[in-house]
C-alpha positions in Angstrom: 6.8 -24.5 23.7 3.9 -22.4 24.8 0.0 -22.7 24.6 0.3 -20.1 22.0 3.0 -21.3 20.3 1.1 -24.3 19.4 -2.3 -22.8 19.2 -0.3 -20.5 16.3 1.5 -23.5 14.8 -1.5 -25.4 14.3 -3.3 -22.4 12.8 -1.3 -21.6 10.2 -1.1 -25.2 9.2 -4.4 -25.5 8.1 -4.9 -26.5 4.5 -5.5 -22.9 2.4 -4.1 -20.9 5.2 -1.0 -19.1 4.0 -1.0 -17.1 7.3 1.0 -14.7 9.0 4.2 -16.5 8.7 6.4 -14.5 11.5 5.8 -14.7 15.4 3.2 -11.5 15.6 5.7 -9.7 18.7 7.6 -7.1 19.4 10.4 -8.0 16.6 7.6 -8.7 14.4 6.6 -4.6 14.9 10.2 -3.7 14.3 10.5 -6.1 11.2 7.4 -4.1 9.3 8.3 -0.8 10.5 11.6 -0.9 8.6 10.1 -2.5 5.7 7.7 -0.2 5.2 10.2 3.0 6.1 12.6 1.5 3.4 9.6 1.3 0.6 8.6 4.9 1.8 12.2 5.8 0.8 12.4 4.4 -2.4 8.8 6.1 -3.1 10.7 9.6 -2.0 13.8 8.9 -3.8 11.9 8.3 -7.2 9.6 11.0 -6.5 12.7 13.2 -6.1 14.4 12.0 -9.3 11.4 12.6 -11.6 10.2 15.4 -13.6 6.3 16.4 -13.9 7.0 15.6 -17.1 8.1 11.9 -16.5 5.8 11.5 -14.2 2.7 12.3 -16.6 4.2 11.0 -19.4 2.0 8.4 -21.6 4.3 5.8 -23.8 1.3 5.1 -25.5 -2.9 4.2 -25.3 -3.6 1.4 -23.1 0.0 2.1 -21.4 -0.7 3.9 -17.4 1.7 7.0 -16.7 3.8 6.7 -13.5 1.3 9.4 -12.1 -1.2 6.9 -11.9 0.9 4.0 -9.9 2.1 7.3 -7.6 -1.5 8.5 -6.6 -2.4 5.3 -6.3 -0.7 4.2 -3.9 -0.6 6.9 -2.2 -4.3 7.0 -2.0 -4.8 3.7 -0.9 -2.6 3.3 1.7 -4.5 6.8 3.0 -7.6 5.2 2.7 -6.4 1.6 3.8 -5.0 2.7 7.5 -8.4 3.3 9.2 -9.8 0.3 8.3 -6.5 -1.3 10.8 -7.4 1.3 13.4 -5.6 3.9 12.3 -6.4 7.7 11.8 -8.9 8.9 9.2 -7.5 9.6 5.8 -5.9 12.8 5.0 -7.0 13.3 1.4 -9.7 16.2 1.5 -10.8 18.1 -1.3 -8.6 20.6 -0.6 -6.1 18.3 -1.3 -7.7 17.2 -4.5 -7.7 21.1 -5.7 -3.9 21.6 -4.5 -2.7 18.2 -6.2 -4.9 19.2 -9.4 -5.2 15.3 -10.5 -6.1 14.8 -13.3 -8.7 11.9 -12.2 -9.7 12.4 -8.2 -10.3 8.5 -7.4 -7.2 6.2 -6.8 -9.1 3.9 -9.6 -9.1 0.7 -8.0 -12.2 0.1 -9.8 -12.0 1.9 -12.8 -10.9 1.0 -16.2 -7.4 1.6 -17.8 -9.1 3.7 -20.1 -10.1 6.2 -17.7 -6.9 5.8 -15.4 -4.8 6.6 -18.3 -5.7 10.1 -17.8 -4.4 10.6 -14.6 -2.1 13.3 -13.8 -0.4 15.4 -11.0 -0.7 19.0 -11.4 1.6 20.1 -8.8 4.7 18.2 -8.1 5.5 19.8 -4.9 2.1 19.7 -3.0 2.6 15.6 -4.6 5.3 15.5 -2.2 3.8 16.9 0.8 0.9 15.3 1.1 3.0 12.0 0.1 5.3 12.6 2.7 2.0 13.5 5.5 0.7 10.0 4.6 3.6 8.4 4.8 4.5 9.5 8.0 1.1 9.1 9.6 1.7 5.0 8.7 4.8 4.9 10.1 4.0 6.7 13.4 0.5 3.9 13.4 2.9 1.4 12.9 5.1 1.6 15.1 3.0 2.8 17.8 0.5 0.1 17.6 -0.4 -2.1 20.4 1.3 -5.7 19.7 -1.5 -7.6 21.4 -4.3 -6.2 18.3 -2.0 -7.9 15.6 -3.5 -11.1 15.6 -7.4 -9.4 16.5 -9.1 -10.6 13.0 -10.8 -7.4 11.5 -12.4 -9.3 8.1 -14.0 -12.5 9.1 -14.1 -14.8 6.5 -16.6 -15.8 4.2 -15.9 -12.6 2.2 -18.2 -10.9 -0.1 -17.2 -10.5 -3.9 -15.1 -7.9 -3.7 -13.0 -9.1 -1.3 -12.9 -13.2 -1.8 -10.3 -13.1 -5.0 -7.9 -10.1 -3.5 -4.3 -11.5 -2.3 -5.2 -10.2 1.1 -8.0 -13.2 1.1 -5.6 -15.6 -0.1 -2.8 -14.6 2.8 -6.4 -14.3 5.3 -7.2 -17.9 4.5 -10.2 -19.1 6.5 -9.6 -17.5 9.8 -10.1 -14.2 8.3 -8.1 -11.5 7.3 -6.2 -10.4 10.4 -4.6 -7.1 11.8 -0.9 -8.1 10.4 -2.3 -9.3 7.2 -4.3 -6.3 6.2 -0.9 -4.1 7.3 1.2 -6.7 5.0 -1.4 -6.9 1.8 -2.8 -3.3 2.1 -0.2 -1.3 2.6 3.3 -3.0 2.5 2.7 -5.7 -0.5 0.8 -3.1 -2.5 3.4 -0.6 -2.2 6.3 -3.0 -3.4 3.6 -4.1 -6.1 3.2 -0.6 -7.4 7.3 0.4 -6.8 7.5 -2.5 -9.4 5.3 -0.6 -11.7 7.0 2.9 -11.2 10.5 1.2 -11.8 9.5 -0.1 -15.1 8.1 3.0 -16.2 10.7 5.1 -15.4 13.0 3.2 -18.0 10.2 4.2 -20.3 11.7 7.8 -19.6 15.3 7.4 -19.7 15.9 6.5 -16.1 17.3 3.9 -13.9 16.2 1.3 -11.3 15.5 2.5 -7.5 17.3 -0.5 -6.2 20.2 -3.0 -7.0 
């Protein structure tokens, strides 16, 4: 076994540490590629099966409309990808005017009762601008250099905002590193919020995106 090899065996071993739990390699690349092309699929196939309608529909108060879980995400994997080293985000207000939201924040810290109101005006520019995110993570992703996965970016202690997030919890006291902000930021929180639209969308007569 290599120096490494122990080095990251000992590591993740240490008590709070969830850790990376895959070698960070080559493989490892390819591995969260096709996980997060296959979530980007499911996010397209839904988007292509729903209505405006559907998509802004309210069940009732206190109750978030898929639109909200959609922009969402969306805007926070945008946001998320230069903070790994990626590009800068795409959203612009002239994105904002051509979506017509109905909130312009992605509402991470807002209250339901103001994200309830958030809608998409127009379904198509939705899509493209969901698709031109999408994309620009999966070219990062699978362009990025190997070596920088394991290059901590968050040291630990964290500050407030940070210290009771899942990405803190997977960071453990090393820090939150490369591979872990790529897993929590974008890949976890777009299963998490997949969840979400799923459950919705049997709010509005429709099925399940996967078996």
């Amino acid at each position: 076994m290599s120096i490494v090899k122990v080095y990251k065996n000992a590591l993740f071993a240490l008590p709070g540490r969830v850790g990376q739990t895959e070698e960070v390699d080559d493989a490892y690349r390819s591995s969260l590629t096709r996980r997060l092309g296959a979530v980007h699929a499911l996010y397209r196939e839904a988007l292509a099966q729903m209505s405006l309608a559907q998509i802004n529909h309210v069940e009732r108060d206190g109750v978030l409309p898929i639109a909200f879980s959609l922009v969402h995400q969306v805007l926070i994997e945008d946001g998320s990808l230069c903070f790994v080293g990626g590009p800068n985000p795409q959203f612009s207000d002239a994105w904002a005017d051509r979506l017509g939201l109905g909130v312009v924040d992605h509402g991470k810290s807002r209250s339901v009762e103001e994200m309830v109101h958030q809608r998409i005006g127009d379904l198509a520019a939705f899509t493209e601008f969901q698709g031109l995110v999408f994309s620009v993570t999966d070219a990062f992703v699978s362009a990025i250099d190997v070596a920088s996965l394991d290059d901590v970016i968050v040291p630990a202690p964290y500050g407030p905002d940070l210290a009771h997030t899942f990405s803190a919890r997977v960071g453990g006291d090393a820090g939150i590193t490369r591979s872990d902000a790529l897993e929590c930021w974008i890949y976890q929180h777009a299963v998490r919020h997949l969840g979400e639209i799923e459950h919705a969308r049997a709010l509005v007569g429709l099925g399940g995106m996967t078996s």
